[in-house]
N, C-alpha and C positions, 0 to 999 in steps of 0.2 A: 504493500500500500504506500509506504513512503518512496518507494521509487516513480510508482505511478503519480503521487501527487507531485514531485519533481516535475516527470515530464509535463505534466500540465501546466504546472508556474511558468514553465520555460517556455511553452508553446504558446502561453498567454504574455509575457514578457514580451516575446517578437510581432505578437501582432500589434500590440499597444505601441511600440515602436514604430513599424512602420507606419503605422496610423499617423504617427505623430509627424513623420517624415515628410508623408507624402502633400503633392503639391496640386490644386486646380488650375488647369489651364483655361480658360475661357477663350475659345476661337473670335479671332480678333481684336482681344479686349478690351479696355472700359471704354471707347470711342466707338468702336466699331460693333461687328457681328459676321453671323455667317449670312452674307450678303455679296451682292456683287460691286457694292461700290465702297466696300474695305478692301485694302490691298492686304489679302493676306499672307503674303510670298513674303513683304517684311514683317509681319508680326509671326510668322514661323521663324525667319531667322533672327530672333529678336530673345526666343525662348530655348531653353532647355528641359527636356521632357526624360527624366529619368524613371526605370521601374517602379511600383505605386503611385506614381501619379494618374490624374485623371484629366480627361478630355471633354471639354463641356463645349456643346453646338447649340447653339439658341437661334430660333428660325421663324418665321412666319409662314402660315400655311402652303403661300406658294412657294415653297423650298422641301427640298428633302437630303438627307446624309445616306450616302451611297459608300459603302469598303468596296475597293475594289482591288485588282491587282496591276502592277505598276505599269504593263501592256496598256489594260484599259484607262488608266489614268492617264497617260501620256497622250492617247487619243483620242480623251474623252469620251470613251467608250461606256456604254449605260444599259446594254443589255443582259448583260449575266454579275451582277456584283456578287460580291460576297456574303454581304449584309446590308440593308435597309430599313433606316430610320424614318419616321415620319411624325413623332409626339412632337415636334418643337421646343424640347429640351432634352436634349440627348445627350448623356454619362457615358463616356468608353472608358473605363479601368484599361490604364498600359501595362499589363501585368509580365510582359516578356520583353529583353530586348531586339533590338529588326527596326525596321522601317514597314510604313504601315499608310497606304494610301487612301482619301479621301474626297469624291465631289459632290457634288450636285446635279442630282437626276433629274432636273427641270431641263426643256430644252434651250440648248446654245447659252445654258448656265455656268458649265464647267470653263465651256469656251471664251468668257466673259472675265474669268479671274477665281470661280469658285472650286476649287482644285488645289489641295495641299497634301505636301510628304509630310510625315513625323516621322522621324527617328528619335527611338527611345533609346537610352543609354542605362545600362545594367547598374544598379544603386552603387554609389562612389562610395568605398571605403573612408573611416577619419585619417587624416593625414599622423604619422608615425610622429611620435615627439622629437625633436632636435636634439641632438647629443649635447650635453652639457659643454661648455668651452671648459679645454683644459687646463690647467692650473699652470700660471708661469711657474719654470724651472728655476729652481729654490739658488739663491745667491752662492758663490763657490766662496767657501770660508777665507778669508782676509789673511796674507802668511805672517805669521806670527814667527818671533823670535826661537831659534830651535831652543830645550828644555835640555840641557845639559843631563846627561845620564848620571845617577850614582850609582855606584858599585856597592852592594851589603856590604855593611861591618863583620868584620871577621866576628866580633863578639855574637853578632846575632844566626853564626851558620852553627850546624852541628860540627859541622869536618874540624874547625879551629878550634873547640873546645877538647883540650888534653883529657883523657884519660873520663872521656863521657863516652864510650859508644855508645850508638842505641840499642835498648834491649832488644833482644827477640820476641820477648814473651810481653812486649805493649800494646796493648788494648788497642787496635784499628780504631782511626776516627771515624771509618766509614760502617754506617750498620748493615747488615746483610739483607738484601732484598730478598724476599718470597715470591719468588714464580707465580704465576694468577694458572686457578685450574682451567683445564680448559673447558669449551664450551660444552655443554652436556648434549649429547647426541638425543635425549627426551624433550628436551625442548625444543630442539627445530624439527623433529618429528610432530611434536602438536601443531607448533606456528605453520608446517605446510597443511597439515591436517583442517587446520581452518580457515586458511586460505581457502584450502581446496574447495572445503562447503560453504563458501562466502559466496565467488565464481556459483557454484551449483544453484545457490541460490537466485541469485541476478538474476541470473539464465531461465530458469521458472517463470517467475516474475511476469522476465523481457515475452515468451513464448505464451504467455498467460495473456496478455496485453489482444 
């Protein structure tokens, strides 16, 4: 169950997203329409139309939105479209990237200027953060007078002291380390053990779904 509720937050998460993303185009817009005395060859190359957005045609009855394929557009050709519109407010969802043709099935309407490409662009990634600028290289130390060496005093070696050797029998300053046991062969037998029924389980779950 809590994996199932995962994918659902996650699946809800993207669409509230792109929801948020996405952009309405109004063909022609706030000046114009889908009309033939808007130029809409510049207000296409004016916009950019990425995946989720939407395409709004607002029309009056003597007009109609015609999909067509890019043959017929170019010839304005009006006998086989693809799809036909005719409410007077017509919603296209872009929901793929391509290029995506569009006229007006009135006569000598396309031919007039009512006839647009859209190309949709697949949703643009955020741009990657900027590397930090790196740290100017740290000043090279300033040369200093050299530090004359001293030699130990004889007083403080053993070797000069007469009639000291060191014993044999003095207490190491260093204490003896203890080896660490090694890892017990039962415990990584559990730890894959449940592993292993963690995966089995998912997989349930996933094949449950």
């Amino acid at each position: 169950m809590a994996v199932l509720r995962t994918l659902v937050c996650l699946t809800a998460i993207g669409m509230f997203m792109e929801l948020a993303m996405a952009a309405n185009h109004t063909v022609g817009g706030a000046s114009g329409s889908w009309d033939t005395s808007t130029d809409l060859q510049s207000w296409v190359a004016s916009q950019t139309f990425a995946v989720g957005d939407n395409l709004i045609f607002q029309y009056t009855p003597n007009h109609d939105v015609l999909e067509v394929t890019k043959a017929d557009h170019d010839s304005c050709q009006t006998s086989s479209p693809l799809q036909t519109y005719t409410d007077g407010n017509t919603v296209i969802p872009l929901t793929s990237p391509g290029k995506r043709y569009f006229i007006c099935g009135t006569l000598g309407h396309c031919s007039q200027g009512m006839q647009i490409e859209i190309d949709t662009l697949a949703t643009s990634t955020p741009p990657s953060a900027s590397p930090s600028p790196s740290s100017p290289p740290s000043a090279s130390p300033s040369p200093s007078s050299p530090v004359p060496e001293t030699s130990p005093s004889p007083a403080n070696t053993p070797e000069s002291a007469p009639g000291s050797p060191l014993s044999p029998d003095a207490p190491s300053a260093e204490s003896p380390t203890l080896a660490s046991p090694p890892p017990s062969s039962a415990n990584k037998s559990s730890f894959l053990t449940c592993l292993t029924l963690g995966f089995g389980l998912v997989l349930m779950v996933l094949l449950a779904l």
